[in-house]
PDB file of N, CA, C and O in Angstrom:
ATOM      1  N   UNK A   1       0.823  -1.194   0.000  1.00  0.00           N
ATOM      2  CA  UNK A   1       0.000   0.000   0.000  1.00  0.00           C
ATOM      3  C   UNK A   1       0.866   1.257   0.000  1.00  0.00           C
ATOM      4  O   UNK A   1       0.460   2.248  -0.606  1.00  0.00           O
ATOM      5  N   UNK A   2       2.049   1.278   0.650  1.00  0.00           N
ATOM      6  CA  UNK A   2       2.928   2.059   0.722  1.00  0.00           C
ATOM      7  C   UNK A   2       3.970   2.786  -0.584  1.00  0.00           C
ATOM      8  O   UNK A   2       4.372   3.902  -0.913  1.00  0.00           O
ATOM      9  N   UNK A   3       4.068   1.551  -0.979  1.00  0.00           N
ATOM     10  CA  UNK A   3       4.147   1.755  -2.497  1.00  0.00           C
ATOM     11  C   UNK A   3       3.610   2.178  -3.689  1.00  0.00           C
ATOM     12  O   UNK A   3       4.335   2.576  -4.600  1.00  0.00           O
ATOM     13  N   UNK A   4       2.015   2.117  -3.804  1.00  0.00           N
ATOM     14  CA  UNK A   4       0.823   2.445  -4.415  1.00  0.00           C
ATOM     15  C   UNK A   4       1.016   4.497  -3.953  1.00  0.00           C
ATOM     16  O   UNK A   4       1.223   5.495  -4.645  1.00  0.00           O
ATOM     17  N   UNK A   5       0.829   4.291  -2.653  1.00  0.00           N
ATOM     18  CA  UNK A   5       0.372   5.952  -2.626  1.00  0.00           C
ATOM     19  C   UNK A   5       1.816   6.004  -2.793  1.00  0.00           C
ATOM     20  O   UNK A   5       1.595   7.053  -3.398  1.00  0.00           O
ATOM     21  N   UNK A   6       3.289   5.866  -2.850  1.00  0.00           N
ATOM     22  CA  UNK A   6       4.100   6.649  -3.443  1.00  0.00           C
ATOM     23  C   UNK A   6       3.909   6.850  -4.553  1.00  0.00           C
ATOM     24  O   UNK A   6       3.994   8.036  -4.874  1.00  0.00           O
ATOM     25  N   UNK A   7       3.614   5.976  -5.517  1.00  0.00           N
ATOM     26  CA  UNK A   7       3.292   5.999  -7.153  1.00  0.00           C
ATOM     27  C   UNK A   7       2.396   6.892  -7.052  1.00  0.00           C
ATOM     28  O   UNK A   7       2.876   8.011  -7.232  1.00  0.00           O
ATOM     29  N   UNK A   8       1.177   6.896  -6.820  1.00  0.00           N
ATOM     30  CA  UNK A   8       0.507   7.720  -6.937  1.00  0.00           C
ATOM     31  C   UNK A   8       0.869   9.330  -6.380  1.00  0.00           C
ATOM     32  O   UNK A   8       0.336  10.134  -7.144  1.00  0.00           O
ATOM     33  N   UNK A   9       1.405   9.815  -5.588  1.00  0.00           N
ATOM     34  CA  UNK A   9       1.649  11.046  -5.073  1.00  0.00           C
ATOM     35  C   UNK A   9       2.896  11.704  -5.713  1.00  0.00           C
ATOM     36  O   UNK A   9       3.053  12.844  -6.150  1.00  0.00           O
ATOM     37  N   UNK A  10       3.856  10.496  -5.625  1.00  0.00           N
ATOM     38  CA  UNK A  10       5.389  11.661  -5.725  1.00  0.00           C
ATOM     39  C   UNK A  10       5.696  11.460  -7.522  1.00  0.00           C
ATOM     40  O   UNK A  10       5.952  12.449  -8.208  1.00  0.00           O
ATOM     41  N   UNK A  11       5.638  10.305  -8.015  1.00  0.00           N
ATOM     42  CA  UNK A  11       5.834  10.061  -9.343  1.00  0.00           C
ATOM     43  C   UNK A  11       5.217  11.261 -10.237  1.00  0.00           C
ATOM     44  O   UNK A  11       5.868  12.080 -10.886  1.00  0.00           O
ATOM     45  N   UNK A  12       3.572  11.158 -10.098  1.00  0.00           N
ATOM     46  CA  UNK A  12       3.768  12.336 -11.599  1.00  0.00           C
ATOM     47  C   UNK A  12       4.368  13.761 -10.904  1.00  0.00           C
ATOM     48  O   UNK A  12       3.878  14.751 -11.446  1.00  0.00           O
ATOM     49  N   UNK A  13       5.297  14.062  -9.850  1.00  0.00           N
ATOM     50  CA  UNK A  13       6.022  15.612  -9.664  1.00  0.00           C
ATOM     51  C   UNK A  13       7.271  15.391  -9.604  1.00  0.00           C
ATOM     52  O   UNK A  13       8.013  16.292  -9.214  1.00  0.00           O
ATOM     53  N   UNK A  14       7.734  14.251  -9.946  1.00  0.00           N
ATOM     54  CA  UNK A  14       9.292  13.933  -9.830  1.00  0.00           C
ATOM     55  C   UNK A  14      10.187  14.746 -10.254  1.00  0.00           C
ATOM     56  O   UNK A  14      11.178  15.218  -9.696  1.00  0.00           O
ATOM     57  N   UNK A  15       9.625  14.917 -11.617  1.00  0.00           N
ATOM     58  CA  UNK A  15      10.240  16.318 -12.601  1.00  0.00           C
ATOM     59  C   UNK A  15       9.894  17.262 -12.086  1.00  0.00           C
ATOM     60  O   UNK A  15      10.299  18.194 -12.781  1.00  0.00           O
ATOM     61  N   UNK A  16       9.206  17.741 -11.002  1.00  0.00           N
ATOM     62  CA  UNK A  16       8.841  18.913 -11.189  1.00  0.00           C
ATOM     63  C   UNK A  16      10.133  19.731  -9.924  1.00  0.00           C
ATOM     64  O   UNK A  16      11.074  19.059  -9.500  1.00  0.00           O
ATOM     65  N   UNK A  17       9.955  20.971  -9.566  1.00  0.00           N
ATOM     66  CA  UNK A  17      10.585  22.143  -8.382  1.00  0.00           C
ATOM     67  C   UNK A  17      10.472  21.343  -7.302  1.00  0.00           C
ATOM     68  O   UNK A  17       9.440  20.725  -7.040  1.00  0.00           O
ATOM     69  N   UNK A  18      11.741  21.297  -6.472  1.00  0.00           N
ATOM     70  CA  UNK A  18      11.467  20.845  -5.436  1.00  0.00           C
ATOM     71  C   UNK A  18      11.050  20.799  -4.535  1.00  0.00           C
ATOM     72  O   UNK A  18      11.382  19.921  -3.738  1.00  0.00           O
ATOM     73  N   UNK A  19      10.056  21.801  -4.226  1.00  0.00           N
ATOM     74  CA  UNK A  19       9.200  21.946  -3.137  1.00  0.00           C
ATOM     75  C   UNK A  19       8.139  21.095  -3.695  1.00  0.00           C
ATOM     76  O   UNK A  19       7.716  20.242  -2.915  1.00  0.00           O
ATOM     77  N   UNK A  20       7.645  21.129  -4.790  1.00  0.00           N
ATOM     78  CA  UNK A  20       6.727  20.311  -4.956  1.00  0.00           C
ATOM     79  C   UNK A  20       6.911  18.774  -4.973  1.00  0.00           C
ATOM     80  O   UNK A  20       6.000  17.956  -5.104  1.00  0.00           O
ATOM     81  N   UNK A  21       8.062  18.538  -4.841  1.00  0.00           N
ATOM     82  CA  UNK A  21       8.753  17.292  -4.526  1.00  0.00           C
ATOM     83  C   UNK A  21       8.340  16.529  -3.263  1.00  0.00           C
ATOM     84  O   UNK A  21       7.787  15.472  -2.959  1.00  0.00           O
ATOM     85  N   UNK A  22       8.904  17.631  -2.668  1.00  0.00           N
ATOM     86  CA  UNK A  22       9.395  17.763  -0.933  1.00  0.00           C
ATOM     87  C   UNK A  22       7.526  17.678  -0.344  1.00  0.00           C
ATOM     88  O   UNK A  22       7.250  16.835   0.509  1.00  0.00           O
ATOM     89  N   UNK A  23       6.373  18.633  -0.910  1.00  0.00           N
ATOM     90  CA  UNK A  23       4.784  18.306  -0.813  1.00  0.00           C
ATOM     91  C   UNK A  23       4.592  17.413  -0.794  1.00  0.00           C
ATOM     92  O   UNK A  23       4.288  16.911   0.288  1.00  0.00           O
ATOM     93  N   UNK A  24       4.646  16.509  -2.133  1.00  0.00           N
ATOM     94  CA  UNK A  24       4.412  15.476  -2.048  1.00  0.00           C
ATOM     95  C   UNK A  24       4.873  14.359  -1.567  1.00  0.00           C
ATOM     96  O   UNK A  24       4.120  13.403  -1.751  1.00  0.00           O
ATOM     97  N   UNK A  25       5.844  14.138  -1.015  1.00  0.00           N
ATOM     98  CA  UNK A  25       6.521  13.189  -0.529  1.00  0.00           C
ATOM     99  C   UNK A  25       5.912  13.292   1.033  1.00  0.00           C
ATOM    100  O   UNK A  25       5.601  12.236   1.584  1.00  0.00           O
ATOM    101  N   UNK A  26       5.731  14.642   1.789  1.00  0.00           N
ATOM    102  CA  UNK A  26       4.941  14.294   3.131  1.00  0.00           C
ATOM    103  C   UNK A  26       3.871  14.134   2.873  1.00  0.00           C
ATOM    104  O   UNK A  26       3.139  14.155   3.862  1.00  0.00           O
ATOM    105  N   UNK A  27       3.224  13.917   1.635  1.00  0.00           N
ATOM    106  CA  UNK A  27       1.842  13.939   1.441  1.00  0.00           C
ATOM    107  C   UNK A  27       1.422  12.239   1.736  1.00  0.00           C
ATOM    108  O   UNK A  27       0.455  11.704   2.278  1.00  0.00           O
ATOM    109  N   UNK A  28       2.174  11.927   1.344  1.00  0.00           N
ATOM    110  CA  UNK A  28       2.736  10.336   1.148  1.00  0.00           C
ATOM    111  C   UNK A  28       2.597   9.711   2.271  1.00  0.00           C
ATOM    112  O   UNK A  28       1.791   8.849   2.619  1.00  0.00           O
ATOM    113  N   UNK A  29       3.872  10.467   3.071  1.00  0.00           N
ATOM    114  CA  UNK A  29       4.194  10.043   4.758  1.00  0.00           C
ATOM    115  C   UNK A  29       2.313   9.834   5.109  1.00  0.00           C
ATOM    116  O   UNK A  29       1.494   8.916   5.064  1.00  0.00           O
ATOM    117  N   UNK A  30       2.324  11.043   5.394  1.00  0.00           N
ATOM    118  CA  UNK A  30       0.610  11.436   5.771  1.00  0.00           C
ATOM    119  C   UNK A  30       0.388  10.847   5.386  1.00  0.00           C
ATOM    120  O   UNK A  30       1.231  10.002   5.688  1.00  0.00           O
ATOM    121  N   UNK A  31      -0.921   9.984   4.100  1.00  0.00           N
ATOM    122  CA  UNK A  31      -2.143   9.089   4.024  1.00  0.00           C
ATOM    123  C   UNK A  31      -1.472   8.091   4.627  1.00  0.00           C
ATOM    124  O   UNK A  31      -1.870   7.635   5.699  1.00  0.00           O
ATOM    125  N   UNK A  32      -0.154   7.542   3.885  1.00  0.00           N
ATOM    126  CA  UNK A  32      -0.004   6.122   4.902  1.00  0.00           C
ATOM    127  C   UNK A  32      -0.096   6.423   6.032  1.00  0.00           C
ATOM    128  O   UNK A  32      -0.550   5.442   6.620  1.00  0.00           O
ATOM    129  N   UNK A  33       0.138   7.543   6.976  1.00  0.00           N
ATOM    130  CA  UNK A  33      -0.558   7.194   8.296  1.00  0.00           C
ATOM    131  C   UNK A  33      -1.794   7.331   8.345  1.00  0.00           C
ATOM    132  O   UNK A  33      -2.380   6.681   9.211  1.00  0.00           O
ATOM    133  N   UNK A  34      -2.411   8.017   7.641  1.00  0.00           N
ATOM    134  CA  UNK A  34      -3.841   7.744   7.734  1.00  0.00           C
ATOM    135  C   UNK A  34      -4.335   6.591   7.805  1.00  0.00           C
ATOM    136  O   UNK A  34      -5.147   6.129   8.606  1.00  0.00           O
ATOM    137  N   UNK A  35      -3.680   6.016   6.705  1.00  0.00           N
ATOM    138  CA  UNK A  35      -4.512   4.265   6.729  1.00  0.00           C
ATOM    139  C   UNK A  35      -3.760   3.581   7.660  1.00  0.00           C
ATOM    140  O   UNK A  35      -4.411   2.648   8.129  1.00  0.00           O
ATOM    141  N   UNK A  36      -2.688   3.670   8.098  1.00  0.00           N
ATOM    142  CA  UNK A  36      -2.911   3.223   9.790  1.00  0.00           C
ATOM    143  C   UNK A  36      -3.417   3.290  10.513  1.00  0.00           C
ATOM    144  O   UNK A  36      -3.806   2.257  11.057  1.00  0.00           O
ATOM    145  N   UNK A  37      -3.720   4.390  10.957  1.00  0.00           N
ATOM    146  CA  UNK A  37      -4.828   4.788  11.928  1.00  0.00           C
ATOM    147  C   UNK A  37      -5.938   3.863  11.237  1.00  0.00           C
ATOM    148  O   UNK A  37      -5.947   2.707  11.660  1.00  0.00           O
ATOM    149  N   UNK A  38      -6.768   4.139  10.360  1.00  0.00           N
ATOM    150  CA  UNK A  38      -8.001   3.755   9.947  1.00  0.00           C
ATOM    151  C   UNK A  38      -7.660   1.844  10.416  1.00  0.00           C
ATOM    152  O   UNK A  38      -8.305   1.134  11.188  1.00  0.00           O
ATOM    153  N   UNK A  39      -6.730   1.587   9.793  1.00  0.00           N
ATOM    154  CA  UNK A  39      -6.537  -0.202  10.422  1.00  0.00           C
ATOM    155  C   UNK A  39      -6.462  -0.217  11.660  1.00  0.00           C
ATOM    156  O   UNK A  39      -6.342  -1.356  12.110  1.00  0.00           O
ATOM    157  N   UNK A  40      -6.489   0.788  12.589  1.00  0.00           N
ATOM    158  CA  UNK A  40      -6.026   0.689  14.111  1.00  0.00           C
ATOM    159  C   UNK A  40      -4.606   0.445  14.495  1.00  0.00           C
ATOM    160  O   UNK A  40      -4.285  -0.028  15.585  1.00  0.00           O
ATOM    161  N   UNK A  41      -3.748   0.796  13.531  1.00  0.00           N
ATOM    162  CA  UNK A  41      -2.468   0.310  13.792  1.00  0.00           C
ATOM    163  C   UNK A  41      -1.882   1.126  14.665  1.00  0.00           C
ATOM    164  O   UNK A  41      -1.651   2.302  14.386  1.00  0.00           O
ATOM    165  N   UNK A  42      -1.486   0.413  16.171  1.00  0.00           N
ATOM    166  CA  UNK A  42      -0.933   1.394  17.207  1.00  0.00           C
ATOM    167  C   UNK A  42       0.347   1.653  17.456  1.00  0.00           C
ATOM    168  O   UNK A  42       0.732   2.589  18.156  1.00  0.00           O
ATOM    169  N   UNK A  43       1.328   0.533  16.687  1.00  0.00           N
ATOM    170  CA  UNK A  43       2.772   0.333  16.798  1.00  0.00           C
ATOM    171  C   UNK A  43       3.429   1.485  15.534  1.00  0.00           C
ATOM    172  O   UNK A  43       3.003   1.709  14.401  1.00  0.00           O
ATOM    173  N   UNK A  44       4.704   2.110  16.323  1.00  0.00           N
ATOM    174  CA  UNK A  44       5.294   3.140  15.476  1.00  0.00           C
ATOM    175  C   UNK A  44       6.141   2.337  14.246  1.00  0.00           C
ATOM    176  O   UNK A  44       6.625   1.205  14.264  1.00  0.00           O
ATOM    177  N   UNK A  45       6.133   3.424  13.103  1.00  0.00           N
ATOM    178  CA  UNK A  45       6.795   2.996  12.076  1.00  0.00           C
ATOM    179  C   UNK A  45       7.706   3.691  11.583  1.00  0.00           C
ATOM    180  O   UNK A  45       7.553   4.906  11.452  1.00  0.00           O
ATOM    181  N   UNK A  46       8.783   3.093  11.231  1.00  0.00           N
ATOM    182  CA  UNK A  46       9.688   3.964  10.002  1.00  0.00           C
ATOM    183  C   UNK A  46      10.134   3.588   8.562  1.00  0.00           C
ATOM    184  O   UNK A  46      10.108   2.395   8.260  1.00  0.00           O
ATOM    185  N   UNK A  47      10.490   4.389   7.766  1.00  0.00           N
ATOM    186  CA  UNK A  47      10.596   4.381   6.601  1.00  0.00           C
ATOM    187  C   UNK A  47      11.461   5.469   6.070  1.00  0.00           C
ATOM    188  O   UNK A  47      11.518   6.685   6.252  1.00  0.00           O
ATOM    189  N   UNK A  48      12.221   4.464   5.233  1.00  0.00           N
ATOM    190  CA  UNK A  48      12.772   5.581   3.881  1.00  0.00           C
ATOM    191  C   UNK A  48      12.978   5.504   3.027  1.00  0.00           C
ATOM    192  O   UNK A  48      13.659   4.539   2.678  1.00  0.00           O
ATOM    193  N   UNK A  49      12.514   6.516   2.026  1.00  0.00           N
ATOM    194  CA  UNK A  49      12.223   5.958   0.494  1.00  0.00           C
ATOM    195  C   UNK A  49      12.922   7.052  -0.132  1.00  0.00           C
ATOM    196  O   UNK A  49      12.987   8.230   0.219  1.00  0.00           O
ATOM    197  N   UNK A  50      13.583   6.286  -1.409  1.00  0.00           N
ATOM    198  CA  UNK A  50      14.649   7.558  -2.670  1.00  0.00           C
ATOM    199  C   UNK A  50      14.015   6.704  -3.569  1.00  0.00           C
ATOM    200  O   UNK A  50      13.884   5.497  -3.774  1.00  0.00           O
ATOM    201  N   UNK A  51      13.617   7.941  -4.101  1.00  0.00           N
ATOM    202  CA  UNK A  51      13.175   7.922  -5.678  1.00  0.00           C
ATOM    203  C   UNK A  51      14.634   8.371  -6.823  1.00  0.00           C
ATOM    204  O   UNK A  51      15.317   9.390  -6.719  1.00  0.00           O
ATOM    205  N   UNK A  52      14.769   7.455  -7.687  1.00  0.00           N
ATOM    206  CA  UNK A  52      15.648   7.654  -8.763  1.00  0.00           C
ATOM    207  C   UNK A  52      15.319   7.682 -10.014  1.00  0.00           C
ATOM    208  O   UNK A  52      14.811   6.700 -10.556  1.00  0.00           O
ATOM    209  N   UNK A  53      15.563   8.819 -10.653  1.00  0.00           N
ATOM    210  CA  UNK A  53      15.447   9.304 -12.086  1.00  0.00           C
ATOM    211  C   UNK A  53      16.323   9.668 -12.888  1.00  0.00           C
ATOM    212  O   UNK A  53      16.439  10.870 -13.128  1.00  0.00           O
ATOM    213  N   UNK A  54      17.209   8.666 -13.539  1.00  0.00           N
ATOM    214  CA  UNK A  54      18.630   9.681 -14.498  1.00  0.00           C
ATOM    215  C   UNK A  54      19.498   9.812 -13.472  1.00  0.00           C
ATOM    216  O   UNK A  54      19.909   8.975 -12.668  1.00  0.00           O
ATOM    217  N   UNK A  55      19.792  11.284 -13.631  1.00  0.00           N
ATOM    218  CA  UNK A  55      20.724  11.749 -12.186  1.00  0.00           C
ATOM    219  C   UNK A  55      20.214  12.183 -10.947  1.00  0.00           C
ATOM    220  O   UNK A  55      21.029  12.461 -10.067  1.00  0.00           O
ATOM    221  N   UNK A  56      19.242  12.269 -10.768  1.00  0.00           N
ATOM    222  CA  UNK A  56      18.072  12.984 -10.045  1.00  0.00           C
ATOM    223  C   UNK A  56      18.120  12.098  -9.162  1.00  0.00           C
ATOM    224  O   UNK A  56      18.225  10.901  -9.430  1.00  0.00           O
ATOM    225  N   UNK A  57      18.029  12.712  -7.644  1.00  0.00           N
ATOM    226  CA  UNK A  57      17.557  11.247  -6.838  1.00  0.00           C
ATOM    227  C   UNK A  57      16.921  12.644  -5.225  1.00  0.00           C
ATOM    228  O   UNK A  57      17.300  13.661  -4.644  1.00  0.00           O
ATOM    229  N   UNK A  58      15.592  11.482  -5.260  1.00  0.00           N
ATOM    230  CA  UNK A  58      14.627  12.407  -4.099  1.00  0.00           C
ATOM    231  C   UNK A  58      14.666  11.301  -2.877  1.00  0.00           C
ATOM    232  O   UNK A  58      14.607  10.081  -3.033  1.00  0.00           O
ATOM    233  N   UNK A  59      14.789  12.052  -1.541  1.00  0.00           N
ATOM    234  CA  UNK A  59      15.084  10.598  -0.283  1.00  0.00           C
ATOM    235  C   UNK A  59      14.093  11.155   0.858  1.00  0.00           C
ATOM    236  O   UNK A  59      14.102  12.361   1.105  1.00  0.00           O
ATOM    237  N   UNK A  60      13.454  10.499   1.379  1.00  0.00           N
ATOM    238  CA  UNK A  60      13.008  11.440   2.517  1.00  0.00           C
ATOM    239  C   UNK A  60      12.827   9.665   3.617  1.00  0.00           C
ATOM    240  O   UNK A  60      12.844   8.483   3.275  1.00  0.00           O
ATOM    241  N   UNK A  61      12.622  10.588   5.391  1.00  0.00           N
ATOM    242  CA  UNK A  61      12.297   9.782   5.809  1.00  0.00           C
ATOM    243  C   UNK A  61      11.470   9.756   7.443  1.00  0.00           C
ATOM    244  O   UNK A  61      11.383  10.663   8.270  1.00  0.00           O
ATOM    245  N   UNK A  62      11.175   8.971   7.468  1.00  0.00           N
ATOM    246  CA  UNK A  62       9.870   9.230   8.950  1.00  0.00           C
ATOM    247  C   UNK A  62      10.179   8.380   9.815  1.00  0.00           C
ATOM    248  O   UNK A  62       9.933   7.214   9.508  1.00  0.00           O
ATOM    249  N   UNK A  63      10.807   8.639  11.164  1.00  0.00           N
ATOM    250  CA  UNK A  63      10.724   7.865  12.192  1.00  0.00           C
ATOM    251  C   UNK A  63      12.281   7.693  12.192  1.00  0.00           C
ATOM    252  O   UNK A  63      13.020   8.523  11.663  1.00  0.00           O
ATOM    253  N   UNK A  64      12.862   6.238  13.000  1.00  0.00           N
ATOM    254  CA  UNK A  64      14.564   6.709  13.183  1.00  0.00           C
ATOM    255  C   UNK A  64      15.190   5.738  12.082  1.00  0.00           C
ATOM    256  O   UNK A  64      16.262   5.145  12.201  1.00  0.00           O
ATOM    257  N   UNK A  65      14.327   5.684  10.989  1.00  0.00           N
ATOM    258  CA  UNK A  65      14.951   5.128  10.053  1.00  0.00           C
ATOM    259  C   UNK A  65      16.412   6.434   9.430  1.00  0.00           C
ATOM    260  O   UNK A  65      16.026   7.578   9.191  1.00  0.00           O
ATOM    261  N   UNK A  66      17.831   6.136   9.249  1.00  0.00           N
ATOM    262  CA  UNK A  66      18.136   6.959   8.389  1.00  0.00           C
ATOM    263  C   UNK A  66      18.849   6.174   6.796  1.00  0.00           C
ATOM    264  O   UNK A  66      18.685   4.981   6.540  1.00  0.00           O
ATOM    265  N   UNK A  67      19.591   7.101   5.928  1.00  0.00           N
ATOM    266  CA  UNK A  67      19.888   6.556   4.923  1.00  0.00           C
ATOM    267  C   UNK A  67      21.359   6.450   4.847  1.00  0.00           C
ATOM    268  O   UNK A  67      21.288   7.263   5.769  1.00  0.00           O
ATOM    269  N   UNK A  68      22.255   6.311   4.717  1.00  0.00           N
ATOM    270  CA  UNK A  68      24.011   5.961   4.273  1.00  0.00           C
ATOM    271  C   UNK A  68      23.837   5.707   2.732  1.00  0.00           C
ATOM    272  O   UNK A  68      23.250   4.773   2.184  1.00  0.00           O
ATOM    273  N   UNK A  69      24.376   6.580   2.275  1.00  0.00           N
ATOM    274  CA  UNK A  69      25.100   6.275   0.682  1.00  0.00           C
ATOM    275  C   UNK A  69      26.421   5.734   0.511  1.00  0.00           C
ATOM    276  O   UNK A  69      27.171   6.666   0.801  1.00  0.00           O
ATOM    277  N   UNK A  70      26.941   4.980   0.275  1.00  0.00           N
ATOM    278  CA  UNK A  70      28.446   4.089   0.213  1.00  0.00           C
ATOM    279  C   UNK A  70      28.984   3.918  -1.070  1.00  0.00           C
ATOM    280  O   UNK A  70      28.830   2.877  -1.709  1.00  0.00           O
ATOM    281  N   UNK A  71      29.559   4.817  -1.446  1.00  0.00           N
ATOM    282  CA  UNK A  71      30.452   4.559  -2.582  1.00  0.00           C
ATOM    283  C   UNK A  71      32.110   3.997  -2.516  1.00  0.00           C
ATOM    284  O   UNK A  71      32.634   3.761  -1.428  1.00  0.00           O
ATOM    285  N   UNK A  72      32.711   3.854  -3.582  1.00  0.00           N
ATOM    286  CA  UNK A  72      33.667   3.412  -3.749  1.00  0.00           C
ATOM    287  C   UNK A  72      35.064   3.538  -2.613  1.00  0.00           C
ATOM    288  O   UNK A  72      35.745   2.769  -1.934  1.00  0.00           O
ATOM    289  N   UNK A  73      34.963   5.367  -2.972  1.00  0.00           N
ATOM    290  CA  UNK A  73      35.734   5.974  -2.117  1.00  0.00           C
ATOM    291  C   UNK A  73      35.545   6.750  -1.019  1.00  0.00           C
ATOM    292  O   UNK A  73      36.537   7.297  -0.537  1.00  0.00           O
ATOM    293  N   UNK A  74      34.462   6.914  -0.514  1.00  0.00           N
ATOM    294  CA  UNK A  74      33.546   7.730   0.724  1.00  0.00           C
ATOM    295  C   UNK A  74      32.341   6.698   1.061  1.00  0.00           C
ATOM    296  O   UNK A  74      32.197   5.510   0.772  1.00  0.00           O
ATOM    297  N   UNK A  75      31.247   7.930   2.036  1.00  0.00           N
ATOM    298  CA  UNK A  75      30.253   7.783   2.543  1.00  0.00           C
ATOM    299  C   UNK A  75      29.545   8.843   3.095  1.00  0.00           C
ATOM    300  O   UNK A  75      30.022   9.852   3.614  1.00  0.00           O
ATOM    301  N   UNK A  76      28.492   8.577   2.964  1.00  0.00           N
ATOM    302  CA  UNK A  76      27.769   9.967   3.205  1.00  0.00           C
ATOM    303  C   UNK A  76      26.170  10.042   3.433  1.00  0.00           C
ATOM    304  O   UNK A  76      25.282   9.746   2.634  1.00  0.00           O
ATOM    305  N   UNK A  77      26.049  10.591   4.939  1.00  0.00           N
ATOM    306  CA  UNK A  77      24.422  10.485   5.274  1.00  0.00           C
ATOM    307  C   UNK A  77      23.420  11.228   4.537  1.00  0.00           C
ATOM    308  O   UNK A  77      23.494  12.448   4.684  1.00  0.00           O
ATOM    309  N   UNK A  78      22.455  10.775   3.742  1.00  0.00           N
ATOM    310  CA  UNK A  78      21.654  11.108   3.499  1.00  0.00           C
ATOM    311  C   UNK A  78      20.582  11.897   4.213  1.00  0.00           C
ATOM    312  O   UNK A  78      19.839  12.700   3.648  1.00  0.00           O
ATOM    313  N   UNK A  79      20.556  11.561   5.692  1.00  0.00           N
ATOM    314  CA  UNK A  79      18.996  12.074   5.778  1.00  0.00           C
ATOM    315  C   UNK A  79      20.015  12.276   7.253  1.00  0.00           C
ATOM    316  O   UNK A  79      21.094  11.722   7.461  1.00  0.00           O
ATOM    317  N   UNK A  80      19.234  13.310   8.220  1.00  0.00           N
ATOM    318  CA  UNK A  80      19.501  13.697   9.139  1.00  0.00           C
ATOM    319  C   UNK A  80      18.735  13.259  10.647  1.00  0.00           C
ATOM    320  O   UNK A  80      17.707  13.933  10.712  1.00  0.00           O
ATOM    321  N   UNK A  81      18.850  12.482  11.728  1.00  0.00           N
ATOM    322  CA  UNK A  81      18.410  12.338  12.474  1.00  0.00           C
ATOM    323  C   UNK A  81      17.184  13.306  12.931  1.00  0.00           C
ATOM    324  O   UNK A  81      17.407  14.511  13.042  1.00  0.00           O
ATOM    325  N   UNK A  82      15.533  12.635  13.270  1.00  0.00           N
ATOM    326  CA  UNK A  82      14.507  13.960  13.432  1.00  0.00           C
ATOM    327  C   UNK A  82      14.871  14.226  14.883  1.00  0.00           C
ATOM    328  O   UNK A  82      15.546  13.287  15.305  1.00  0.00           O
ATOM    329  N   UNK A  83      14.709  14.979  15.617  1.00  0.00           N
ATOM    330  CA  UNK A  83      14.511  16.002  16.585  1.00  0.00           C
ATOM    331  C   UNK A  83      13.227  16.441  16.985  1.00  0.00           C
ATOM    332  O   UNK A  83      12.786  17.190  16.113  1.00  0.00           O
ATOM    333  N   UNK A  84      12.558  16.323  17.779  1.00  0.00           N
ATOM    334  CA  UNK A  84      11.723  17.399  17.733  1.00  0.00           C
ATOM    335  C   UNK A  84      11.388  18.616  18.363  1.00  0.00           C
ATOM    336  O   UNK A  84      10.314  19.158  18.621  1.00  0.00           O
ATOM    337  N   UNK A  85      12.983  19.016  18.611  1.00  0.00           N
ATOM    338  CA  UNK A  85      13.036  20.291  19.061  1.00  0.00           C
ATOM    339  C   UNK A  85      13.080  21.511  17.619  1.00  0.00           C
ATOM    340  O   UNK A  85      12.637  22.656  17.532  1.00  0.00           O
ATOM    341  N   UNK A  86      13.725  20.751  16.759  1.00  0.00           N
ATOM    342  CA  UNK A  86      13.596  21.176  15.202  1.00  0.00           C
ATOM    343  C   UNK A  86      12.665  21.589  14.979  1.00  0.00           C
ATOM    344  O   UNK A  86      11.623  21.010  15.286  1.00  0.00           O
ATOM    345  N   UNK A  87      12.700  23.052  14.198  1.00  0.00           N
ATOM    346  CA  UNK A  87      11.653  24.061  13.394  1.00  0.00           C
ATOM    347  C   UNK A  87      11.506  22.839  12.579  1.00  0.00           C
ATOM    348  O   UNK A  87      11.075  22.022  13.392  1.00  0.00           O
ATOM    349  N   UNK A  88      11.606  22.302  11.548  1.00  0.00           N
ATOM    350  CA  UNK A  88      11.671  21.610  10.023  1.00  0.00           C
ATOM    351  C   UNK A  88      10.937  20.120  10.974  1.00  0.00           C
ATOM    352  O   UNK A  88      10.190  19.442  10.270  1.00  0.00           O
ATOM    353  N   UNK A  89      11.026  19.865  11.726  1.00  0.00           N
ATOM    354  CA  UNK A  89       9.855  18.664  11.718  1.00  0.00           C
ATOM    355  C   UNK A  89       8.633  18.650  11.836  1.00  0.00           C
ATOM    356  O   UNK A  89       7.981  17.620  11.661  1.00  0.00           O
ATOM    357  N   UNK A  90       7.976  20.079  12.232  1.00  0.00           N
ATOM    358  CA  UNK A  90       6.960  20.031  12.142  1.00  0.00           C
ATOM    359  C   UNK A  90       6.193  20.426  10.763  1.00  0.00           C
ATOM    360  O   UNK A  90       6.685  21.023   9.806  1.00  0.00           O
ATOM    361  N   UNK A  91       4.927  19.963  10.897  1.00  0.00           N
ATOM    362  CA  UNK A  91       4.517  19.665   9.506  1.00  0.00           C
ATOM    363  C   UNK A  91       3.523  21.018   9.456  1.00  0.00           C
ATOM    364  O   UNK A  91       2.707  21.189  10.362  1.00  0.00           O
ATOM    365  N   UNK A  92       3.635  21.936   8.382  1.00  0.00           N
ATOM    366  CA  UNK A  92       3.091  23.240   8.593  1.00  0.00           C
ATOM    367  C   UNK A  92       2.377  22.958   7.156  1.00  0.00           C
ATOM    368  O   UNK A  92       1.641  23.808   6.655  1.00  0.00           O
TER     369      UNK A  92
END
């Protein structure tokens, strides 16, 4: 199901400005929790999902999931531990 509303939400704006990226991708987060809730699901979840296009690549993520990129000769975090003392986690 998680997969479905990504297809459906972030795919047709992939190309597009990245805020509209960045919309849709919590838009995403959001219904799947919606339909948790609606199943009664009381246990916390995390997730993280990168979308890849060409050179393009979109990552986001919810809960203490994070991401590591590992290349040849480095490494490098993708996504930043949430906080919620952080302005940027809340959802405005």
């Amino acid at each position: 199901a998680f997969s479905k509303i990504l297809g459906n939400t972030l795919v047709p704006v992939f190309d597009e400005e990245k805020n509209s990226v960045k919309k849709a991708m919590k838009k995403s987060f959001a219904l799947v929790n919606d339909e948790l809730s609606r199943r009664s699901v009381k246990d916390g979840t995390t997730a993280v999902v990168l979308g890849v296009k060409g050179k393009r690549f979109v990552i986001g993520h919810v809960g203490d999931s994070l991401a590591l990129m590992v290349c040849k000769d480095r490494s490098e975090w993708l996504t930043n531990t949430h906080r919620p003392t952080e302005i940027t986690e809340y959802y405005i």
